[in-house]
MARFI-196393 format. One line per field, with one value per residue (C-alpha): x, z, y; residue in three letters; residue number from 1. Coordinates in steps of 0.5 Angstrom, whole numbers, padded with zeros to 4 digits. Example, Ala and Ser with C-alpha at 12.3 -4.5 7.8 and 13.67 -1.06 7.14 Angstrom:
// MARFI-196393
u 0025,0027
w 0016,0014
v -0009,-0002
drenba ALA,SER
kepa 1,2
***
This chain:
// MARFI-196393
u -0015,-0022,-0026,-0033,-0038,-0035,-0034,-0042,-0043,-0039,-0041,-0048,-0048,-0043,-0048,-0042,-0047,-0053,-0057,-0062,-0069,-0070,-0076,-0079,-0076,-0069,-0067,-0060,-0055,-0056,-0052,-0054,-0048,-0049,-0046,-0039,-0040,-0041,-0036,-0030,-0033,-0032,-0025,-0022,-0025,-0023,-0015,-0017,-0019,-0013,-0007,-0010,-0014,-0011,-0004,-0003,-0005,-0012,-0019,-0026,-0032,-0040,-0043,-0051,-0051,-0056,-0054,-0058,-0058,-0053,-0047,-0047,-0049,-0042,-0038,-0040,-0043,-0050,-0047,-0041,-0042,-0044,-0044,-0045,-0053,-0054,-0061,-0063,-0069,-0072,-0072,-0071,-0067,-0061,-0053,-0047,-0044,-0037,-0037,-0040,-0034,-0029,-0033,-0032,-0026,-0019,-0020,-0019,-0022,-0027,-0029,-0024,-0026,-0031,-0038,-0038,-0032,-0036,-0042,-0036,-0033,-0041,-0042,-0034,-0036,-0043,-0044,-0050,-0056,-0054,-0061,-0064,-0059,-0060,-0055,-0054,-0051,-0053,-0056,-0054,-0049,-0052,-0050,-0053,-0053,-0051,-0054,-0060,-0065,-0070,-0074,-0072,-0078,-0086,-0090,-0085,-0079,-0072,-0068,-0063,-0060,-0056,-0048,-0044,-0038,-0037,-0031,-0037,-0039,-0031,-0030,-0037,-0035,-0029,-0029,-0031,-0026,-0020,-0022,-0021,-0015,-0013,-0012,-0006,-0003,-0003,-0009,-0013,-0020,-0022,-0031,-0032,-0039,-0044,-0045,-0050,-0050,-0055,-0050,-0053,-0051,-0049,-0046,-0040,-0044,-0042,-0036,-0041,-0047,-0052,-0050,-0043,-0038,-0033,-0027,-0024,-0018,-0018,-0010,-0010,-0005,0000,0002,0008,0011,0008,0013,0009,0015,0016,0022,0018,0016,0021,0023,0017,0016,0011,0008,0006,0002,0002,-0001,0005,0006,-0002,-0002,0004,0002,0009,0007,0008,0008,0013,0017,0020,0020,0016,0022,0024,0018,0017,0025,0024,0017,0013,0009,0009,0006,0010,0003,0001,0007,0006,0000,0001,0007,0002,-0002,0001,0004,-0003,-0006,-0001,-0002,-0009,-0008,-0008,-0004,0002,0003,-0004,-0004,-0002,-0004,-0005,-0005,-0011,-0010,-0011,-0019,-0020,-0017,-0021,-0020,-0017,-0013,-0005,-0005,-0009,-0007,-0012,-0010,-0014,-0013,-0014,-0020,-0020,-0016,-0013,-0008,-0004,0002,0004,0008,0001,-0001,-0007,-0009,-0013,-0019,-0018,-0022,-0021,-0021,-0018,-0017,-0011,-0012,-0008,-0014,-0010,-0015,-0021,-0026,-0025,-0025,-0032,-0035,-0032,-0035,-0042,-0043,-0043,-0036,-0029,-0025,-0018,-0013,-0009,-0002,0001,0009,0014,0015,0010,0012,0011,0008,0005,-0002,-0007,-0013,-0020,-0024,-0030,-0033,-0041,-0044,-0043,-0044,-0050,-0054,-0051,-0052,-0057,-0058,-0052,-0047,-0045,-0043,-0039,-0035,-0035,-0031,-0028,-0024,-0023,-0020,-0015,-0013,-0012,-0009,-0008,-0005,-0013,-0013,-0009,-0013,-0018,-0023,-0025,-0029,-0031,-0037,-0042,-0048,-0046,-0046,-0039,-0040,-0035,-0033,-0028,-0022,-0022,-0028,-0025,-0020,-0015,-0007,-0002,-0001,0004,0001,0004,0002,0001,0000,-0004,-0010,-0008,-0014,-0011,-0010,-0012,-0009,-0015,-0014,-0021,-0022,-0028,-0029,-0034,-0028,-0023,-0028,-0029,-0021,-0019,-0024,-0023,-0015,-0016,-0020,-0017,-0017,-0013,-0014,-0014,-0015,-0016,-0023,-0022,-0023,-0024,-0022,-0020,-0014,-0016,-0010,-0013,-0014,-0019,-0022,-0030,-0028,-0021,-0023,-0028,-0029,-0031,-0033,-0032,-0039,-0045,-0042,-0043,-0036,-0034,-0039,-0038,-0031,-0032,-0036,-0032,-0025,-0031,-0032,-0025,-0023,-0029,-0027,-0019,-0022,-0024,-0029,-0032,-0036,-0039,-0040,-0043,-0047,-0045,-0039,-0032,-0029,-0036,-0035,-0027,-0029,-0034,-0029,-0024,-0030,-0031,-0023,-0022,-0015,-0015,-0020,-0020,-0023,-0025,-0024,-0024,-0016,-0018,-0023,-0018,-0011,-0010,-0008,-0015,-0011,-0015,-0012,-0011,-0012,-0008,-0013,-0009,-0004,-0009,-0003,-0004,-0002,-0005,-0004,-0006,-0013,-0010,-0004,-0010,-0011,-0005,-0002,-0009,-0007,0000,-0002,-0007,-0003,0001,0007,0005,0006,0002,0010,0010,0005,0009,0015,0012,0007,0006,0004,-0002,-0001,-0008,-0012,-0019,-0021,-0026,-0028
w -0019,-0017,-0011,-0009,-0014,-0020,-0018,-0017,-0022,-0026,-0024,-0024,-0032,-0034,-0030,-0025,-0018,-0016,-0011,-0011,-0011,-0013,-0017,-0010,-0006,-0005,0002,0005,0005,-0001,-0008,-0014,-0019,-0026,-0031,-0031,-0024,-0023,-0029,-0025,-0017,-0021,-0024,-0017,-0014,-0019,-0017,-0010,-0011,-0015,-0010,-0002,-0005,-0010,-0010,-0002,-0003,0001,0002,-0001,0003,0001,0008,0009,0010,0016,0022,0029,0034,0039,0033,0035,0042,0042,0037,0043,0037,0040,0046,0043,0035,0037,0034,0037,0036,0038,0037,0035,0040,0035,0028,0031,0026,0029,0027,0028,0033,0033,0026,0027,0031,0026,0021,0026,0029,0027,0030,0026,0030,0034,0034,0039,0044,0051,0050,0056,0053,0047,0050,0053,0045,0042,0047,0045,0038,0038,0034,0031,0027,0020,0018,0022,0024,0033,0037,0040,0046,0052,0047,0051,0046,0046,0043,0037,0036,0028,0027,0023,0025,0022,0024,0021,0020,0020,0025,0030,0028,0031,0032,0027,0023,0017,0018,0020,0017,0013,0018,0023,0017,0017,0025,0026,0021,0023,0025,0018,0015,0020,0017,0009,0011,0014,0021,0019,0021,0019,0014,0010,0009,0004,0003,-0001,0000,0002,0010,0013,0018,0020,0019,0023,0017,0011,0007,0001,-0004,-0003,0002,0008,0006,0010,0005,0003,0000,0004,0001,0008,0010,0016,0017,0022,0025,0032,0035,0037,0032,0025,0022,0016,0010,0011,0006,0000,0003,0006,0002,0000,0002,0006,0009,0016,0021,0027,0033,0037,0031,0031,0038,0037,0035,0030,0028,0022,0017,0017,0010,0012,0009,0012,0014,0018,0021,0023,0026,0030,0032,0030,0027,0032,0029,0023,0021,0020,0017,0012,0009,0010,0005,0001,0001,-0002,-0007,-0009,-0008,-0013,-0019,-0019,-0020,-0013,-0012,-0008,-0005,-0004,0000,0007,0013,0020,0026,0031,0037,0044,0043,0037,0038,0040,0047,0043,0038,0040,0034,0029,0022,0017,0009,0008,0001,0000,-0004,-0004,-0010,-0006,-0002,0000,0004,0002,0009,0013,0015,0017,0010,0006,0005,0008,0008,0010,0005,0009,0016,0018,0025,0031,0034,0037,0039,0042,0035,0036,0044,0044,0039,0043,0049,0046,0041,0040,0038,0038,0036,0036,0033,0034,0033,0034,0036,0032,0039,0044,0051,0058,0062,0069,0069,0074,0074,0077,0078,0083,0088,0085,0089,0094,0089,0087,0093,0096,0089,0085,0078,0078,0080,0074,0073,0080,0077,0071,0075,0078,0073,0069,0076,0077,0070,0071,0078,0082,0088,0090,0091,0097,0103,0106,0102,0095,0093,0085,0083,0079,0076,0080,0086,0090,0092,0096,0096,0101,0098,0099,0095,0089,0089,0086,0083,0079,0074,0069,0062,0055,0049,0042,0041,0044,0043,0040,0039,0034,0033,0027,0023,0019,0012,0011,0005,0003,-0003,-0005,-0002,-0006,-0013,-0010,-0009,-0015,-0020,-0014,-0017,-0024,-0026,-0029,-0035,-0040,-0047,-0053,-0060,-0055,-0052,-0045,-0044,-0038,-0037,-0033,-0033,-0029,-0029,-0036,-0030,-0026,-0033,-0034,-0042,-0045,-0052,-0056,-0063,-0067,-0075,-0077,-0081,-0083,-0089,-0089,-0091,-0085,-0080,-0083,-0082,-0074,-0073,-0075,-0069,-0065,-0065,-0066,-0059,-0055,-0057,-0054,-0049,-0049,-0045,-0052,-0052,-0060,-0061,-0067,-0065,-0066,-0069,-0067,-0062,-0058,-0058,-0056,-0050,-0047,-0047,-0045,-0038,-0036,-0037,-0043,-0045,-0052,-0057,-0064,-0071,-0077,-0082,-0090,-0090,-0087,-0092,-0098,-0097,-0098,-0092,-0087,-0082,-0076,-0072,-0065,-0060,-0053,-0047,-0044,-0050,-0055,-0059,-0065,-0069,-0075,-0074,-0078,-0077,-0076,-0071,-0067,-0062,-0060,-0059,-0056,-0051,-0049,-0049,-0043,-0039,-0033,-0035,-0042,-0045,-0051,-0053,-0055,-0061,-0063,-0064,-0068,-0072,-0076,-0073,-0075,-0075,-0077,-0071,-0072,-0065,-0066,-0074
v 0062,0061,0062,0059,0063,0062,0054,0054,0057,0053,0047,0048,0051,0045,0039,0037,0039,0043,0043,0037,0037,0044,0043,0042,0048,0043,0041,0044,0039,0035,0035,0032,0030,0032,0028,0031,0031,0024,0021,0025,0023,0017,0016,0020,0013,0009,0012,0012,0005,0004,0006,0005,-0003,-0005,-0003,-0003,-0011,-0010,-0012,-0008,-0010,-0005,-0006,-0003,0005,0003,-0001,-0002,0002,-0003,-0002,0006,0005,0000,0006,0011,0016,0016,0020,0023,0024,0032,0038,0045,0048,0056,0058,0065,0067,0071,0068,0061,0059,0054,0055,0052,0055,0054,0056,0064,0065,0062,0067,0073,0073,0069,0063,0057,0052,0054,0046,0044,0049,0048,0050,0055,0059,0059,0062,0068,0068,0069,0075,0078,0078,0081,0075,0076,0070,0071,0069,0075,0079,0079,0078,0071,0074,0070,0064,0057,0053,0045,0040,0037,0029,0028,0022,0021,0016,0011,0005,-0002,-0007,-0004,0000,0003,-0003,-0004,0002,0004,0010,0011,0010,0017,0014,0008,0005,0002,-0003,-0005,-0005,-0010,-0015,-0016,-0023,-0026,-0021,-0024,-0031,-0027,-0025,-0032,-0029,-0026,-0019,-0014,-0013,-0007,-0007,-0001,0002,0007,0009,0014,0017,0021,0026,0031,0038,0044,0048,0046,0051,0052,0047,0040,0041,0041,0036,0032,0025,0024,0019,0017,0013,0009,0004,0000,-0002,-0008,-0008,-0012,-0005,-0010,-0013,-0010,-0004,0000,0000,0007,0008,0008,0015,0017,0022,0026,0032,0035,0041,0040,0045,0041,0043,0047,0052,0053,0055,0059,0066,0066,0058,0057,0051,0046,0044,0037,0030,0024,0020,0027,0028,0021,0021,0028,0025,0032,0026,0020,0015,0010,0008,0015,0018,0013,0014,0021,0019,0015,0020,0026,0022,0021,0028,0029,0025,0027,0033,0038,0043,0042,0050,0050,0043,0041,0036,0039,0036,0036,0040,0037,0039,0036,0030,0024,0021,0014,0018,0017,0022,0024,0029,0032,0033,0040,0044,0052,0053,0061,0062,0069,0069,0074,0072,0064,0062,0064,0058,0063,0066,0063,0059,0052,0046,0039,0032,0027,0025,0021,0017,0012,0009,0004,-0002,0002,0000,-0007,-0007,-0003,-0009,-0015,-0011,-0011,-0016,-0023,-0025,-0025,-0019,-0022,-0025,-0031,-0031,-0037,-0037,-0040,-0046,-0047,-0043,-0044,-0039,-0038,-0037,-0034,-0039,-0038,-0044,-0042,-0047,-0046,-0051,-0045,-0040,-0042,-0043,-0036,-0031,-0036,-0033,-0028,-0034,-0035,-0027,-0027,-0033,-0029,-0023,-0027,-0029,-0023,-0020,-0026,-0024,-0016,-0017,-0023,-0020,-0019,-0026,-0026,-0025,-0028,-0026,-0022,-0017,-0016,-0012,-0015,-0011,-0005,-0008,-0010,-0017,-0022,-0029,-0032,-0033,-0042,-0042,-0037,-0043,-0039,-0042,-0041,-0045,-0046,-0048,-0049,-0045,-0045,-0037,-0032,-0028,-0020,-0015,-0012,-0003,0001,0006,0010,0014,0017,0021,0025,0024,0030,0035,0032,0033,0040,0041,0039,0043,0050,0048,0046,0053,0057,0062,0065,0070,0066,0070,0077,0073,0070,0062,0059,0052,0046,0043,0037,0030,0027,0021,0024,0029,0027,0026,0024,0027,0030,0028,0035,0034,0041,0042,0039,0034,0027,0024,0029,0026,0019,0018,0023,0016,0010,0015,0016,0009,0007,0011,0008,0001,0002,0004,0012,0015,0020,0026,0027,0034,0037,0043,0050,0053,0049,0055,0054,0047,0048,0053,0047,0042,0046,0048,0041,0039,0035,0034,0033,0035,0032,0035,0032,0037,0037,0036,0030,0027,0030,0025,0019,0018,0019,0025,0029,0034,0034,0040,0041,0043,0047,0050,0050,0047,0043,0037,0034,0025,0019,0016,0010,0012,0016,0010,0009,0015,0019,0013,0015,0022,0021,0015,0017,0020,0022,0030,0033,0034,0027,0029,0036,0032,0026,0030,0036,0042,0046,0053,0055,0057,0055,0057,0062,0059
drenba UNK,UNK,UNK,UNK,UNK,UNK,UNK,UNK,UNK,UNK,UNK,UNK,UNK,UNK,UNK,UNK,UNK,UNK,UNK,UNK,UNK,UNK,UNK,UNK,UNK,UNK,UNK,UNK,UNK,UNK,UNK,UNK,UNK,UNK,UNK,UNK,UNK,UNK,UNK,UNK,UNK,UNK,UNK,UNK,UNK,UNK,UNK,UNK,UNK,UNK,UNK,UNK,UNK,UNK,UNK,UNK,UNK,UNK,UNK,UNK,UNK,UNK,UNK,UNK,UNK,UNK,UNK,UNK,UNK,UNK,UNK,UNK,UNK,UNK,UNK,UNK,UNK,UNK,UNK,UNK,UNK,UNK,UNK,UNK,UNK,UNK,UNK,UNK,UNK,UNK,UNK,UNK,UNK,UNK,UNK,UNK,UNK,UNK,UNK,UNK,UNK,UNK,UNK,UNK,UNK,UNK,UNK,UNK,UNK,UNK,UNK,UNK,UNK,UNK,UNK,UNK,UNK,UNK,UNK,UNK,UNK,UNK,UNK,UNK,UNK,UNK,UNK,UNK,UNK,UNK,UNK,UNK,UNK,UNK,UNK,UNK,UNK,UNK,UNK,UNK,UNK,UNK,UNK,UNK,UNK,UNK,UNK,UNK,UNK,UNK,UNK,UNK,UNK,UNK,UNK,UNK,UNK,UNK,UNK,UNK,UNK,UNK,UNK,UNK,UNK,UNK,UNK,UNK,UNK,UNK,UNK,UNK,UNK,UNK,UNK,UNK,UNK,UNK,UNK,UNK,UNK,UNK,UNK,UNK,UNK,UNK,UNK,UNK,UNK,UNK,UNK,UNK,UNK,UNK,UNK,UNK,UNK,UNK,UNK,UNK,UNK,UNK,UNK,UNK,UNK,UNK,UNK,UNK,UNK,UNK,UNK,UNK,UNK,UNK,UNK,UNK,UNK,UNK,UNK,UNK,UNK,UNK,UNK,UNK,UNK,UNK,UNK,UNK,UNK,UNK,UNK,UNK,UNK,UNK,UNK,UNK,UNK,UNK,UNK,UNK,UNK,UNK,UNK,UNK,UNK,UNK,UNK,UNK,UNK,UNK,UNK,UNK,UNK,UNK,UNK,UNK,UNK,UNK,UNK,UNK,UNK,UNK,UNK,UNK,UNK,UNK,UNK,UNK,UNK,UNK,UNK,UNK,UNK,UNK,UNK,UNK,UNK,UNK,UNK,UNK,UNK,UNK,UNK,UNK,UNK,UNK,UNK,UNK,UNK,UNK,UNK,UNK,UNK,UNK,UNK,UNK,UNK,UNK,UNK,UNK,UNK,UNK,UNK,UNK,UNK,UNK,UNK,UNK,UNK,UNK,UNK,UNK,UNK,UNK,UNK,UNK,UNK,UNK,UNK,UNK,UNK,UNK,UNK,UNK,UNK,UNK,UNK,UNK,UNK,UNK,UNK,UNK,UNK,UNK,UNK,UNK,UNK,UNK,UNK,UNK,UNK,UNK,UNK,UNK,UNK,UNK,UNK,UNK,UNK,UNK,UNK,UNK,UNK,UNK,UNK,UNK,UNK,UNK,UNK,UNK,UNK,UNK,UNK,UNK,UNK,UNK,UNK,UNK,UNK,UNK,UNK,UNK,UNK,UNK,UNK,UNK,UNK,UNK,UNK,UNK,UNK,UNK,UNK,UNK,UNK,UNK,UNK,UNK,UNK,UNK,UNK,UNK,UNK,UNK,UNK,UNK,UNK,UNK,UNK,UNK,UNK,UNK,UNK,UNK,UNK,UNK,UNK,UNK,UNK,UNK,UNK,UNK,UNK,UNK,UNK,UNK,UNK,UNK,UNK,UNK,UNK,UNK,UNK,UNK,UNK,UNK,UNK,UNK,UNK,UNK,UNK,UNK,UNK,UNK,UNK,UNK,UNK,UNK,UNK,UNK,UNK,UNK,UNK,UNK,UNK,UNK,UNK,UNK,UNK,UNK,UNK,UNK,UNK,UNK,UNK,UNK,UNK,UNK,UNK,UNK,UNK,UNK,UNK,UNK,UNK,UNK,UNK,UNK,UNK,UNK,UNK,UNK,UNK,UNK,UNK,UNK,UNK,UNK,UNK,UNK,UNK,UNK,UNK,UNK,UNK,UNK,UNK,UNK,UNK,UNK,UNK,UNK,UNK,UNK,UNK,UNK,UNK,UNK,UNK,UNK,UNK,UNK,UNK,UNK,UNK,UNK,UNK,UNK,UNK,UNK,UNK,UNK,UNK,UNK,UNK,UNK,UNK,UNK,UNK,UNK,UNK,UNK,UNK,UNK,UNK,UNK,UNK,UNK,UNK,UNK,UNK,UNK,UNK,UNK,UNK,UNK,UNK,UNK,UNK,UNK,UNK,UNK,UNK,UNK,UNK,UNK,UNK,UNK,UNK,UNK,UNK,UNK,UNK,UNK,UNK,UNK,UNK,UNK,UNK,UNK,UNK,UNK,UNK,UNK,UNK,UNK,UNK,UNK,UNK,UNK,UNK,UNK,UNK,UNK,UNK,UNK,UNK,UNK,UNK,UNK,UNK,UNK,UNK,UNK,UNK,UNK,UNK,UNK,UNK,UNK,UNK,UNK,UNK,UNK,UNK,UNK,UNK,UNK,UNK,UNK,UNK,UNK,UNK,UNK,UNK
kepa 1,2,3,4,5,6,7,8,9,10,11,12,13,14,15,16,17,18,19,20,21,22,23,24,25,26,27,28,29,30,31,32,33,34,35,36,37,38,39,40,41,42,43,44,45,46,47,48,49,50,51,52,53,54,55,56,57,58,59,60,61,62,63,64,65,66,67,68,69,70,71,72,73,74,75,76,77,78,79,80,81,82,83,84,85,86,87,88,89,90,91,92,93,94,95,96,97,98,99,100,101,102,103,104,105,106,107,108,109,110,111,112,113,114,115,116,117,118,119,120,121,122,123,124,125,126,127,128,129,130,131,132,133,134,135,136,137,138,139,140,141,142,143,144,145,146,147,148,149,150,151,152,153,154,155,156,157,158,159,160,161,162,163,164,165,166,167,168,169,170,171,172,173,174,175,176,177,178,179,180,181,182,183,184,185,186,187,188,189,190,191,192,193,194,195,196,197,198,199,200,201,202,203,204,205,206,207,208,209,210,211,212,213,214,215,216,217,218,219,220,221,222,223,224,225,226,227,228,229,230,231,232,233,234,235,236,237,238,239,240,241,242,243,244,245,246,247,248,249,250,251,252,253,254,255,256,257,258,259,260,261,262,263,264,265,266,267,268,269,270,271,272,273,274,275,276,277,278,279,280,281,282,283,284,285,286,287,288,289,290,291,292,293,294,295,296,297,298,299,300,301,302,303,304,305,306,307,308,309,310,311,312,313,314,315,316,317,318,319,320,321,322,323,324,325,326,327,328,329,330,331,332,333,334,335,336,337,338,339,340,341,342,343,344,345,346,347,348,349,350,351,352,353,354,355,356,357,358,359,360,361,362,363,364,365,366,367,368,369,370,371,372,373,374,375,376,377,378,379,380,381,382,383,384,385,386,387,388,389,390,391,392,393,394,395,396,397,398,399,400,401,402,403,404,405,406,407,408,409,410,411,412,413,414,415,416,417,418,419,420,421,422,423,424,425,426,427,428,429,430,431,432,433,434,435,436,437,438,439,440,441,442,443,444,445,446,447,448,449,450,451,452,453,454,455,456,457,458,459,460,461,462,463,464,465,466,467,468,469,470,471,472,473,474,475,476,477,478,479,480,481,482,483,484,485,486,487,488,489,490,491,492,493,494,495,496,497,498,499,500,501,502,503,504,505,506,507,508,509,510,511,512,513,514,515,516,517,518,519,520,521,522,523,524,525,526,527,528,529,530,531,532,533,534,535,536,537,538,539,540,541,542,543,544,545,546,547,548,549,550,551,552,553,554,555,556,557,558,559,560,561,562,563,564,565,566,567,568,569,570,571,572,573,574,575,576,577,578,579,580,581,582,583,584,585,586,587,588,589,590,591,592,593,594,595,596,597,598,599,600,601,602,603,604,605
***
């Protein structure tokens, strides 16, 4: 167990992440990765990559982390992608306000909250500027807008700002990536790159930062006629907090299966299920710990107005927990989001841009069907609205495909520009007709897992930290999944010696070239060189020692991460057998039972 100290510490002194930019001072919110730090940021991509692109069938696309301001304006984050800001009136310092009253009562979520009952909660809590100490009663609550703003072009330039989610740069390609999927639904686009936000309060190392990445699916699917295959999930078993035990005082979390959940509708999207599913199964190959995992649904606050219904993947990151059926204790962060966003993105982008956001789906045979059609006398339009004939026509026909019955009277009222505007109904030239069509055009809905691939690495080191005793010294270690681990092996010649070195460089070479991520380490006694293998989380460490060197047959132990066990194998098998070792499925067990052990503990040689 750990908590967040010891995980800085760590990941500071081992180079997984540290605060960028110290040499000037720093700026909150910005994290670099270290070299341990990126190699596991990357593998953990890699899988994801591996299990929501390649293995789901899907797409992956890089979009520009910039857009123009016309892409949020569509998206609506510029008026609603706020958070709440409560400044102190001594020291002028400014905070988030819903987390000073998660941080001084037992309210879990405070976000999901009104900002005038969060005023009346600052003022019941007492609660107090954490930088200066003043009380903030009284203080008004603002909303603060997260985007971060720039300039496109020289001088002043075209408005843009840098993405606060990857997911737009999917949405506004859609009209080509619908031809790259040959117009058929449904179909996936993944992105996993950076995102921006400009956080009131970053806080807790590389959980709330200003620059992030962000690993994300856009399903597109036809809410019709498209089913998710949910019986591969079916079976796994969730911990599910939804939104009525969260509002219950007794609530509790739920131990159920997602083909259970889906059925009593606790969860009541197909879609989501199955990803929650596909995610679970996934968390669990990269190495999160199930009893300190969960999906929790949003409550009615939090939801956005678009989401039918929407679960975040959080893990508890604290390390102390007193009492595990208490969906309260503990210290849970959020690293994935799970959304119905029905087709609210693609209907704001046709809305706004310059193309179309449907799909066509033609019909096994052609149909007949009756139509409401508009053809507008604009001889008599023309003189009577000059420029904005054409608008009235427009709304016109819009109209008579929302409500045909407006047409019939003697005359039509549609507004235009914010203006009502009436046109006799002869001129309107209203019929029905009946006409054959080939298909129809259908906006398509979105089903949205969003990783935060950042939270994820700090999850998996906050559940991989661990320690023991080893020889009555106290080791620390990672016992990270050898998929996502930063190294595979470490190679170690046990002395100075030249033969030793020599024969440490041909295995290293020889395991580099199977495909091997190596660390060569010969700087300081075996025991400290083990101990910094097993804090950075390297499954298996291999020593070349004069044994090696002495038989006929070239030999090398191999060390286990987490038992420390031992066994001495062949050079010529070490390839091979380091690989099965490190694939999915493999165990150290394998080794033992092949080789023989070596009883001599060199640890602290």
């Amino acid at each position: 167990m750990s908590d967040g100290t010891a995980i800085t510490e760590l990941a500071k002194r081992r180079g997984f992440f540290f605060g960028a930019n110290e040499a000037y001072g720093g700026v909150a919110g910005f994290y670099t990765f270290g070299p341990e730090g990126a190699a596991l940021k990357r593998n953990v991509e890699a899988a994801w990559r591996d299990r929501f692109t390649v293995r789901e069938g899907n797409d992956e696309i890089e979009a520009p982390t910039i857009a123009p301001e016309s892409v949020f304006e569509a998206s609506g984050h510029l008026d609603g992608f706020d958070d709440m800001l409560v400044e102190c009136g001594e020291c002028g310092e400014s905070h988030r306000a819903d987390h000073l009253i998660e941080d001084a009562s037992d309210i879990e979520e405070a976000e999901s909250l009104p900002i005038p009952e969060v005023e009346e909660l600052i003022a019941e809590y007492e609660v107090a500027c954490p930088s200066c100490g003043a009380p903030l009663a009284g203080r008004s609550v603002e909303e603060f807008n997260l985007m971060f703003e720039t300039a496109i072009g020289p001088g002043s330039g075209q408005p843009g700002y840098l993405r606060p989610e990857t997911a737009q740069g999917i949405f506004v390609e859609f009209p080509r990536l619908k031809e790259y999927a040959r117009n058929k639904l449904p179909f996936g686009i993944t992105q996993i790159g950076r995102a921006y936000r400009n956080e009131i309060s970053p806080r807790k190392g590389i959980v709330r930062t200003r620059e992030f990445t962000q690993a994300e699916l856009e399903q597109f699917v036809d809410p019709d006629t498209d089913e998710p295959p949910l019986s591969r999930v079916a079976d796994v078993s969730v911990k599910l907090y939804p939104a009525d035990e969260q509002e219950d005082p007794d609530g509790g979390h739920v131990e159920t299966t997602v083909g259970e959940a889906v059925e009593e509708g606790i969860v009541a999207s197909d879609w989501v299920g199955y990803y929650l599913g596909v995610a679970r199964e996934w968390y669990d190959r990269i190495g999160v710990d199930g009893d300190r995992f969960r999906f929790r649904q949003h409550l009615p606050g939090e939801r956005a107005h678009y989401a039918a219904d929407c679960w975040d993947a959080e893990s508890e990151v604290g390390g102390v927990v007193d009492d595990p059926d208490d969906p309260t204790e503990g210290d849970w962060i959020e690293i994935a989001g799970f959304a119905y966003r029905g087709d609210y993105d693609l209907s704001k982008h046709a809305d706004h841009g310059d193309d179309d956001f449907t799909v066509f789906e033609q019909y096994d045979e052609p149909r007949t069907v009756e139509r409401a059609v508009v053809d507008p006398d604009m001889s008599v339009l023309g003189p009577e609205f000059g420029g904005r004939a054409g608008d009235v026509a427009d709304a016109l026909r819009s109209l008579a495909e929302r409500n045909p019955e407006a047409f019939d009277g003697d005359e039509v009222t549609v507004e235009v520009g914010g203006e009502d505007v009436a046109v006799d109904a002869d001129v309107a030239n209203f019929r029905i007709e009946e006409q054959t069509e080939a298909g129809e055009h259908v906006t398509p809905h979105v089903v949205e897992p969003s990783f935060g691939v950042d939270r994820t690495v700090y999850t998996l080191i906050a559940h991989a930290y661990d320690q023991d005793l080893i020889d009555g010294e106290e080791r620390t270690y990672l016992s990270l999944a050898p998929e996502v681990a930063p190294t595979d092996v470490a190679v170690f010649p046990l002395v100075g010696d030249d033969a030793l070195e020599t024969l440490a460089d041909e295995v290293v070479n020889d395991l580099r070239g199977a495909g091997l991520s190596v660390a060569h380490d010969d700087s300081g006694n075996i025991g400290r060189r083990y101990r910094r293998q097993d804090e950075v989380g390297t499954p298996l460490s291999v020593t070349v020692d004069h044994e090696s060197v002495e038989r006929d047959e070239a030999t090398v132990t191999v060390r286990d991460r987490d038992t420390t066990a031992q066994v001495r194998v062949p050079v010529a098998d070490l390839a091979e057998q380091l690989e099965a070792v490190l694939a999915a499925g493999g165990t150290f067990e394998s080794l033992l039972e092949a080789y023989d052990a070596v009883e001599t503990d060199v640890t602290r040689s």
